[in-house]
N, C-alpha and C positions, 0 to 999 in steps of 0.2 A: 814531825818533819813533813811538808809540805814535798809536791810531785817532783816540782824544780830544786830542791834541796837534792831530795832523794838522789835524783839522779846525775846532779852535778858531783855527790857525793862520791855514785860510782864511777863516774867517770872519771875521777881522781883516783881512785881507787885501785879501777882495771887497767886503766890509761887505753882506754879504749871510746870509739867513736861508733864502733858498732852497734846494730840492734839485731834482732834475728828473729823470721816468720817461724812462728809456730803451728802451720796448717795441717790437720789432716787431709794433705790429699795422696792419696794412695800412687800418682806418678812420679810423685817427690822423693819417694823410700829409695834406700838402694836396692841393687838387684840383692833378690835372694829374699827379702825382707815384705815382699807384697803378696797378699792372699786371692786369692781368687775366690776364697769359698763366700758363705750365708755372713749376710751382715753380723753377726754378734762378735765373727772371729776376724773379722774385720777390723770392729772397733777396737778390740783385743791387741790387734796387730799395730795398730795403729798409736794407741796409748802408749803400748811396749818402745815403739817408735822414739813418739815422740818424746817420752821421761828421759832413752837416751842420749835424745839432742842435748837433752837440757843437763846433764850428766856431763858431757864432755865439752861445753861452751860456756857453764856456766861461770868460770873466771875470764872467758877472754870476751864478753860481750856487756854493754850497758847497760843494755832493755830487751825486755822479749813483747815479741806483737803478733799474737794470734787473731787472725781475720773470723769475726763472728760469721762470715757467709759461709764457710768450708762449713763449720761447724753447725749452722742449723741446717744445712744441704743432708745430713745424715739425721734428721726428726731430732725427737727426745733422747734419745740417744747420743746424740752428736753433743746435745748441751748438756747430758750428765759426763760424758769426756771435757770439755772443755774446762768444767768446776774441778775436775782432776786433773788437767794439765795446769791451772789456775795455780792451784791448793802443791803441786811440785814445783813452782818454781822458788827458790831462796826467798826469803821476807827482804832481802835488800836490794835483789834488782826489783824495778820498776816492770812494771807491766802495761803496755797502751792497746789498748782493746782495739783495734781496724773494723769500726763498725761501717763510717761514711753515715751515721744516721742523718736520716734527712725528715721523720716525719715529727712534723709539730704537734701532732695532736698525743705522741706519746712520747713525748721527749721530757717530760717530767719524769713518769712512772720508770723509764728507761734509762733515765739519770741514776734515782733511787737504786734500780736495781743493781746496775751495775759498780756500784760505786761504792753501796752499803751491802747488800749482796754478797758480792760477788767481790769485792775490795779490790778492782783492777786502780792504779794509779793513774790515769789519762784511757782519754776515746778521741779516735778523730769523727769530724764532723762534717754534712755540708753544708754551706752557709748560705743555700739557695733563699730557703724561706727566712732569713735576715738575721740580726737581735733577738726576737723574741724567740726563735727558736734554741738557740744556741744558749738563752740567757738559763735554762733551767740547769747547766753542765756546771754552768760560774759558779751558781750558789755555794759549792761547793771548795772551797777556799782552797783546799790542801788537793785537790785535784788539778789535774791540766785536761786544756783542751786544742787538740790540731787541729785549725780549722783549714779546708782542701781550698786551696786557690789555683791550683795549674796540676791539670793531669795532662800523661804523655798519648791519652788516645787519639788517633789520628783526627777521627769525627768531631770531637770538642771543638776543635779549631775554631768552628763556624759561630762557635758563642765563646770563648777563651777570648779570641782575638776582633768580639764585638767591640766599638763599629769602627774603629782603627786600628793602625799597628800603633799611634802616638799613644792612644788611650785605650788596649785595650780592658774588657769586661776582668781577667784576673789579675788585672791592680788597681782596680775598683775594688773589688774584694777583700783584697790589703787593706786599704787603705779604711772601709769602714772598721772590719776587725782589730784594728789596731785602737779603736779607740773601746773597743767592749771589754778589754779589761788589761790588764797590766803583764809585760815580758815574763813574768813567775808566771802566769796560769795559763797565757794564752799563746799559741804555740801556727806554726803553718807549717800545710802540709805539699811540697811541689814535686810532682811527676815529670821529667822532662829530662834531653840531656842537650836542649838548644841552650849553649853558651848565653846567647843574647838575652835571655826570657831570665835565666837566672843571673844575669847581671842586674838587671830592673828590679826582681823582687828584693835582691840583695840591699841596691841599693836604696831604694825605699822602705825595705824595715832591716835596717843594719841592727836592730835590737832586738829580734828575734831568732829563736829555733827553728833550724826549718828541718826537717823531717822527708829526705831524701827516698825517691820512689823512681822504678825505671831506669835507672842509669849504669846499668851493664849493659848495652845494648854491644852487638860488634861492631867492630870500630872505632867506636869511641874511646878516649883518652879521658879515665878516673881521674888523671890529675890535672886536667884541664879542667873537669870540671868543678874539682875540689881547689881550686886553683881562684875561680871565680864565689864559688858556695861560702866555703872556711872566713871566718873573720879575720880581724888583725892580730889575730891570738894563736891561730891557728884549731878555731874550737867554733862552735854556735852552729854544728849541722849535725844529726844524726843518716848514718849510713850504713843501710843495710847490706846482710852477708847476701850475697847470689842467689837465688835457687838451687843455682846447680851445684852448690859447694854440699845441700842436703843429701844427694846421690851418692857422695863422696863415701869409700869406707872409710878414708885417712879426715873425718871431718874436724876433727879436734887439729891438728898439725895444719891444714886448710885456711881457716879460721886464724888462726895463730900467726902464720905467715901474712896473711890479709892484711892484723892489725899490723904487725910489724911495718908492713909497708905502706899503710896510710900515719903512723905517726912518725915515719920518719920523712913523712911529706912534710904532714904536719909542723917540724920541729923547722925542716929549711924555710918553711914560710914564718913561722915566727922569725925565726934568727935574720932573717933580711928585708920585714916589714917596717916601712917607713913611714908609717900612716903615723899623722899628726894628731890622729885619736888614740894612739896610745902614749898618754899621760906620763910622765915624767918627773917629780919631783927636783931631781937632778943638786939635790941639796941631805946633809947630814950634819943632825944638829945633835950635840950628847946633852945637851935636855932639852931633847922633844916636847912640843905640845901633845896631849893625847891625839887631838885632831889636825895636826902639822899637815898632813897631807890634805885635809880636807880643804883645812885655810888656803894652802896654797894652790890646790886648783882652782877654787871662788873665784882669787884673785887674777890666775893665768885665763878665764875664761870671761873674763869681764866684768863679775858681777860685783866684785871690790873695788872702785876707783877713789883716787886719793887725787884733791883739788879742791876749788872753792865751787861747791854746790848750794844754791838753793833747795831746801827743803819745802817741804807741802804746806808748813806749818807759816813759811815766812823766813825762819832762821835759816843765815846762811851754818855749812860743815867743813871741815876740811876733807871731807868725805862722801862719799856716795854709797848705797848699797842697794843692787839691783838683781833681787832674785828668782825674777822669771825666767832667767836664761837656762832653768837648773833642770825645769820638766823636759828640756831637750836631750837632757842628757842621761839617757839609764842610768849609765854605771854610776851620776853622781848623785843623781836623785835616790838612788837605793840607800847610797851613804849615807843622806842627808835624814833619810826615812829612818834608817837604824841610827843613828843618833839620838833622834826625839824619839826612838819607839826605848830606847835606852833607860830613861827619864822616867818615859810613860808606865813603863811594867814594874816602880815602885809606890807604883798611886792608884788608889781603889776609885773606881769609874764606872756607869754602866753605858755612856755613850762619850762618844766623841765630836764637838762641833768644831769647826771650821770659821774663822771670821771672811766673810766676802770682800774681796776675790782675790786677793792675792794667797791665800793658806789652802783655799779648796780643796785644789791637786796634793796637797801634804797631808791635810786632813780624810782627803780618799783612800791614799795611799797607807796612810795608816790604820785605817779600817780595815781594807782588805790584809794587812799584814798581820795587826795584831788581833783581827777577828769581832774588833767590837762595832756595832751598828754606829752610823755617821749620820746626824742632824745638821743645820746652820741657820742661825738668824738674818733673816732678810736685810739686807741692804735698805733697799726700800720696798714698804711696803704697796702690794699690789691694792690699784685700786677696783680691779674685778675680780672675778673666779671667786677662788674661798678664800681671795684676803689675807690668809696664814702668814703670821709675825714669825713664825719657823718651819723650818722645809724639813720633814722625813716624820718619822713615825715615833714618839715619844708616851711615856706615862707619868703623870704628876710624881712628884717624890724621887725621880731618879735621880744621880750624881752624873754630873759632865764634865769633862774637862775638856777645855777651852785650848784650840792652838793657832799660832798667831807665826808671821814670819817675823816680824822685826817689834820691838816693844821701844817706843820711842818719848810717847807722851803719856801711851795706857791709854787715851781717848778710843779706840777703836774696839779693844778689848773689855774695856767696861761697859761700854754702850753694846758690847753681842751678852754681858752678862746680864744686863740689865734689863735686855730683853727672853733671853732664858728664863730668870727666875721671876718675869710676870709671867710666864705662860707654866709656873709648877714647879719646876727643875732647880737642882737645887746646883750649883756652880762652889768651889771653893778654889779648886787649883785651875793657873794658867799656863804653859809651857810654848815656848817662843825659842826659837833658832839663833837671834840674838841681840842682846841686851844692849841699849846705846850707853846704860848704867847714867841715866840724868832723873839715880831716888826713885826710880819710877817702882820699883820693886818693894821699897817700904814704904813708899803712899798706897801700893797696893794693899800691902802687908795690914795695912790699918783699917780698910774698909776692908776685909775681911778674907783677902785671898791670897792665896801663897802663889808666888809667881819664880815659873824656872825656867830657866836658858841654857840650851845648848853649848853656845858661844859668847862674849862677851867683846866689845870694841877696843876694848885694850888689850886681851889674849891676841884679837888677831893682829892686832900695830903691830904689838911684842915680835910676834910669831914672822910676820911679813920683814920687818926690819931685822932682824937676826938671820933671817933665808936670803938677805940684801935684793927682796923684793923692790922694797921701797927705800928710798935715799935719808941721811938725816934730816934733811929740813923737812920731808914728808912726816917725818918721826915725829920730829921735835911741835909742828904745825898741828899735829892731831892733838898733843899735850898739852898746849896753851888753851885749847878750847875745854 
């Protein structure tokens, strides 16, 4: 179970949106509870502390986030506490390390450490020194990463808000991290409680975690700002418990109350969100397609049109089907991923290709989902550089399995096979989203590859005209052909 699993887990679980700081800092204890004496009874006090926090929150909270700076502020010492507060928290919440690493030059070893180490489940980052800095966190598939795009320190301003307010430098930020890796791993972290700044990031990565910082401030209205944060679900923000709640003797009752009153925010913004991105089937059919919903959003978002089309090939269709619209959309791209990833985990492989350009992003996606490295056969071949007939890092003898979005003629997926298995690799299976079924599948079958689909062109007719998508003569017009 991956970071984003984990924690979507609990947070069904607890029904909670909360996270909670786990610092040793010694102003944070209740009264009664703080030492004054020799560091050792210090750390002592402090341990004792903080096991208790975690004792009485640990059903009413998601994730715990202890800040590595409290903790190396107290030497060696601080960091054999920290592997002990680490090592009490329950194996199902999540734990997000608050490191803010920012140095390149030890952000591999630093990954390792704490990752295989130290088994925290997520670090935040910062994204100064780019990609390659941040890129040693990724490697790690079943990990997350917050990467800081907007903190609430007053002095940032002067590079947050570089060199406009139209454009400033923290959605610039956004805006590269969004492409370093996919809503499961890569996460952002915002400091602020200016309405307008978390409108912008909102809306610019509406498919992202954002990991809420600074927003108790006085005066400000929590449900203003949760108001703007919260998605159309009422979900996709982590938000932490106060400081001041750790002072608290009543901190369990505290806590408890909190949630209580953020998800019953929560629940009125579901119940009266009108947002046109939450999907709808608005249809019930007592035999379902397994993929009924899948089908019918394709179609609600444009990428099933039914009409006389020209095809690439010359042939006209009574149909279209256009599935680039799909990497826009998370939540349907996740489905479409789990689909083929469905398929994929009853087939022995040791990489995954990709046919160019329209599979890439499915072929990516599935990489980074089901863990297996991703190759592709060039398009065309380059006539400079090193020339390579295939992109990423292969060994003669391995098995590939081929994915493709639509199988029509099989001209596109033989020709990436056929360039695979000149360069060593050995190809048998193909897997394709879906089937136009014109035999293509056992002319495969004959030259030597097993070929499987997702979906088929008549599953989704079927499916579309029974959901009274499509009208009879749309029906009757796909069947003649």
């Amino acid at each position: 179970m991956n970071f984003f699993e984990k924690l979507t887990q609990r947070i069904t679980n607890c029904q909670s949106l909360l996270i909670l700081g786990l610092d040793p800092n010694p102003e944070m204890m209740p009264q009664g509870q703080h030492t004054h004496q020799e560091q050792q009874s210090l750390i002592i006090a402090l341990e004792k502390w903080l096991k208790g926090v975690i004792e009485q929150t640990s059903g009413l909270v998601c994730a715990y986030k202890p800040t590595l700076g409290f903790y190396e502020a107290l030497g060696s010492k601080g960091l054999d506490l920290l592997l002990k507060v680490i090592d009490a928290i329950p194996d199902d919440i999540p734990i997000i390390l608050d490191a803010k690493h920012g140095d390149i030059n030890t952000s591999t070893i630093f990954a390792k450490t704490i990752f295989e180490q130290w088994q925290v489940d997520a670090v935040t980052v910062s994204p100064y020194a780019g990609h390659d800095h941040v890129a040693p966190f990724l490697v790690y598939p079943d990990q997350g990463v917050f990467v800081l795009c907007h903190t609430s320190n007053p002095s940032a301003i002067v590079l947050q808000e570089y060199p406009t307010d139209e454009a400033p430098f923290y959605l610039q930020v956004i805006k590269e991290a969004r492409t370093w890796a996919t809503p499961e791993q890569l996460f952002l972290e915002v400091g602020t409680t200016n309405l307008e700044v978390i409108k912008k990031i909102r809306s610019l990565a509406p498919e992202r975690l954002l990991l809420m910082r600074s927003i108790w401030s006085k005066g400000n209205d929590i449900h203003e700002i949760l108001k703007v944060a919260l998605n159309s679900t009422g979900d996709g923000v982590l938000i932490p418990v106060p400081q001041d709640c750790l002072k608290s003797n009543n901190l369990q009752k505290d806590v408890k109350n909190l949630n209580q009153e953020i998800n019953e925010y929560r629940q009125s913004i579901a119940q009266t969100s009108q947002n046109c991105d939450l999907w709808s089937p608005n249809v019930c059919l007592l035999n379902s397609h397994p993929h009924q919903d899948l089908i019918l959003q394709l179609y609600d978002i444009g990428c099933l049109l039914f009409g006389e089309y020209v095809q690439a090939s010359g042939a006209t269709f009574s149909y279209y089907i256009d599935l680039r619209k799909i990497i826009s959309k998370p939540q349907l791209f996740h489905q479409v991923l789990t689909a083929y990833a469905n398929i994929l985990k009853s087939l022995n492989f040791d990489r995954i290709a990709g046919i160019p350009y329209g599979s890439l992003p499915t072929a990516t996606g599935l990489s980074l989902m089901l863990h297996h490295p991703m190759i592709y056969p060039r398009k065309e071949v380059k006539a400079h550089g090193t020339r390579r007939l295939i992109e990423g890092n292969f060994k003669a003898g391995e098995k590939v399995v081929i994915v493709d979005d639509i199988l029509i003629t099989g001209k596109s997926v033989k020709e990436g096979a056929e360039k695979l298995t000149s360069s060593g690799l050995v190809v048998k299976d193909i897997v394709v989203f879906i089937d136009h079924e014109q035999g293509v599948k056992d002319k495969l079958k004959i030259e030597g590859y097993n070929a499987y689909s997702v979906l088929t062109i008549s599953e989704i007719t079927e499916t579309l005209y029974e959901a009274g998508r499509i009208n009879e003569q749309q029906y009757n017009s796909f069947f003649k052909h």
